[in-house]
Residue frames relative to the residue before (quaternion, step in Angstrom):
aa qw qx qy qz dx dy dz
X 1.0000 0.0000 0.0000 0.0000 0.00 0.00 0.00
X 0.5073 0.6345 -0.3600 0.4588 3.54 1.42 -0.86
X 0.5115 0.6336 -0.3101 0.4906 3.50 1.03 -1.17
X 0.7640 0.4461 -0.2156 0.4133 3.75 -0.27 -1.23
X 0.5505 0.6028 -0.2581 0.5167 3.72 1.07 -1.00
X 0.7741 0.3831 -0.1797 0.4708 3.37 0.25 -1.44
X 0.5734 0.5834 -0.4028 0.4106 3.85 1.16 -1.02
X 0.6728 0.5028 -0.1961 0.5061 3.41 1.10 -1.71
X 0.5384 0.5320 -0.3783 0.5329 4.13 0.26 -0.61
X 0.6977 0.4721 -0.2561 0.4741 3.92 0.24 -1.21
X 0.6841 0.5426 -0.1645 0.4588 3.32 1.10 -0.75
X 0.8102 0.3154 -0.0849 0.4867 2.98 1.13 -0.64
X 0.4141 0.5714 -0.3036 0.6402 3.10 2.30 0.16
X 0.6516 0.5149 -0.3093 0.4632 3.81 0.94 -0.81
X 0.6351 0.5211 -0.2033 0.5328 3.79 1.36 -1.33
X 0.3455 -0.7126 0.5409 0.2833 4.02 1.09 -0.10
X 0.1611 0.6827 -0.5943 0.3934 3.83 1.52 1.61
X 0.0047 0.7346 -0.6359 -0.2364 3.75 0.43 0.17
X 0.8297 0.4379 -0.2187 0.2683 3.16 -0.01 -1.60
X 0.4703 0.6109 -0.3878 0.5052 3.64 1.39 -0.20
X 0.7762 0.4053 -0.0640 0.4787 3.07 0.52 -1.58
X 0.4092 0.5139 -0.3331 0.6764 3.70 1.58 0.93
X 0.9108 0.0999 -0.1680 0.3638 3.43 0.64 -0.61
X 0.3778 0.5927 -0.4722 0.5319 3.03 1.65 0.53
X 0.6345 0.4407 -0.2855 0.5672 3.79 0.60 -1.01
X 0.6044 0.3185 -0.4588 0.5682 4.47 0.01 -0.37
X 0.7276 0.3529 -0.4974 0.3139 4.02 0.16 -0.44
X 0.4728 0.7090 -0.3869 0.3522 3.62 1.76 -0.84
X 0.7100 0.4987 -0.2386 0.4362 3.44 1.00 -1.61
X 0.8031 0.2810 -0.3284 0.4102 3.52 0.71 -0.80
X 0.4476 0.4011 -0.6007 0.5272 3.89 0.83 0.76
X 0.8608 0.1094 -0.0324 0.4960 3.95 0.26 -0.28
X 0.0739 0.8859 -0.4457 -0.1053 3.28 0.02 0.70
X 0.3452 0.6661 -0.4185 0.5119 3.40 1.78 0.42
X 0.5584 0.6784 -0.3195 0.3548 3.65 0.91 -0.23
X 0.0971 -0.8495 0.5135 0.0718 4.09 0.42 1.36
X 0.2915 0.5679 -0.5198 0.5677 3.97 1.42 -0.19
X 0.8648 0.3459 -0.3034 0.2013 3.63 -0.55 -1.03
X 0.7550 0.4438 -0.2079 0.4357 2.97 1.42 -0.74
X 0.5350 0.6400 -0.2856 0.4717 3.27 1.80 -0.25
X 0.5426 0.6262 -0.2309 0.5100 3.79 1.92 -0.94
X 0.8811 0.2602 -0.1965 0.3427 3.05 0.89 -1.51
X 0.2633 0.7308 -0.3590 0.5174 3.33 2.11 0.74
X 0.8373 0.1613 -0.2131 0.4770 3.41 0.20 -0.74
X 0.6802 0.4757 -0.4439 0.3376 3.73 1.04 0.41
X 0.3760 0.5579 -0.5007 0.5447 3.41 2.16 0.28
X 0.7792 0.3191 -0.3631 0.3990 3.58 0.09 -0.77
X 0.5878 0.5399 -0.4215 0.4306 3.76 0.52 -0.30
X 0.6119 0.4125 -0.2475 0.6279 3.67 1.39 -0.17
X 0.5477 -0.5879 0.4502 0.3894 3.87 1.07 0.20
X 0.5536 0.5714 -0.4826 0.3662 3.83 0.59 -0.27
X 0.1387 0.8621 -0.4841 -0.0572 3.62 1.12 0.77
X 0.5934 0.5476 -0.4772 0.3469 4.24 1.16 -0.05
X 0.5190 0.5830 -0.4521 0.4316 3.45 1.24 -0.80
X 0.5127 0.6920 -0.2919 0.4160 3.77 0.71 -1.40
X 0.8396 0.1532 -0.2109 0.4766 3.44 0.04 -1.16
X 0.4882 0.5680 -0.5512 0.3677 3.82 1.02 0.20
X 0.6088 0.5267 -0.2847 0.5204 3.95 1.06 -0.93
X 0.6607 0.3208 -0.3011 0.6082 3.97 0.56 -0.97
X 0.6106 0.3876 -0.5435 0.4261 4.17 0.30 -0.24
X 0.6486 0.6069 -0.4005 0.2250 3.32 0.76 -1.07
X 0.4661 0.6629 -0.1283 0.5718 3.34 1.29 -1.51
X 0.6805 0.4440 -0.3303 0.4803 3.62 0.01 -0.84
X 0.8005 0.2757 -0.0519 0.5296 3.69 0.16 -1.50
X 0.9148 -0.1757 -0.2620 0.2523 3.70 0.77 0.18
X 0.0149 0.7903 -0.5741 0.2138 3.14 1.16 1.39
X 0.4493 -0.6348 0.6169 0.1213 3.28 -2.10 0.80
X 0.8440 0.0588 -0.2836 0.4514 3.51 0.50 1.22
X 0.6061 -0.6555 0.3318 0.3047 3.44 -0.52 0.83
X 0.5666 0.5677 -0.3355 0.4941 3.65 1.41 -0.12
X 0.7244 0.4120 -0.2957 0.4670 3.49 1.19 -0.73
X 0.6960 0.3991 -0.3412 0.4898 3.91 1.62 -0.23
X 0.3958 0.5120 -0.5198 0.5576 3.45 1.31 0.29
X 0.6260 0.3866 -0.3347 0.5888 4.22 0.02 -0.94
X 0.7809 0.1453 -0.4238 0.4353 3.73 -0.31 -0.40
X 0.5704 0.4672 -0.5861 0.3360 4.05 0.39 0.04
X 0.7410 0.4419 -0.3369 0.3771 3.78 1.06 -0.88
X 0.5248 0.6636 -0.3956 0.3573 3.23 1.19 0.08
X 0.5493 0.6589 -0.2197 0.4646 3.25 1.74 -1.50
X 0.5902 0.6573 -0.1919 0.4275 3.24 1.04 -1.14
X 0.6694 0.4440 -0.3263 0.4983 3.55 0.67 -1.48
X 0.4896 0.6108 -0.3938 0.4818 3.79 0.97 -1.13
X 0.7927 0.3819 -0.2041 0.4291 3.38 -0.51 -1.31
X 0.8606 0.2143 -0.2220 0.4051 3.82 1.03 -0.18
X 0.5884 -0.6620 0.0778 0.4577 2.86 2.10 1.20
X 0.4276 0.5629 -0.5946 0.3831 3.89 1.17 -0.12
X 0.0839 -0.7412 0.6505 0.1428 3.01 -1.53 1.04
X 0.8873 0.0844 -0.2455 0.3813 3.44 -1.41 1.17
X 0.4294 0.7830 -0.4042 0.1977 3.36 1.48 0.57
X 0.3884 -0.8186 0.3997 0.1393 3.73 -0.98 0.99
């Protein structure tokens, strides 16, 4: 079900739904919260809405305890775009 959340959130991250696509991804995380897609989605649709501290709490999160080195390499370069003002870039 965690799966469907995140599918829908992307969708609504792609449609510039920020705030949809914020709460489709927080319901993704709390059926799975082992889930770095969700927290990486709902990272770049806080910061694509300007909410760029929330952003780096989801991409820090990811960083320090994501389940594969491809998804904390993507949240460090993501952190990065933050810190050099690109918002919501992929």
């Amino acid at each position: 079900m965690a799966t469907a959340w995140n599918n829908r959130c992307l969708v609504y991250l792609d449609q510039g739904n920020y705030e949809k696509a914020i709460a489709d991804c927080t319901e993704a995380i709390r059926l799975r919260p082992t889930n770095d897609e969700s927290y990486l989605s709902r990272g770049l649709a806080y910061s694509r809405k300007g909410d760029i501290e929330t952003a780096r709490i989801d991409f820090d999160h990811v960083q320090r305890q994501g389940s594969s080195e491809a998804n904390r390499k993507r949240a460090e370069v993501l952190a990065r775009q933050l810190d050099s003002g690109e918002k919501g870039a992929h």
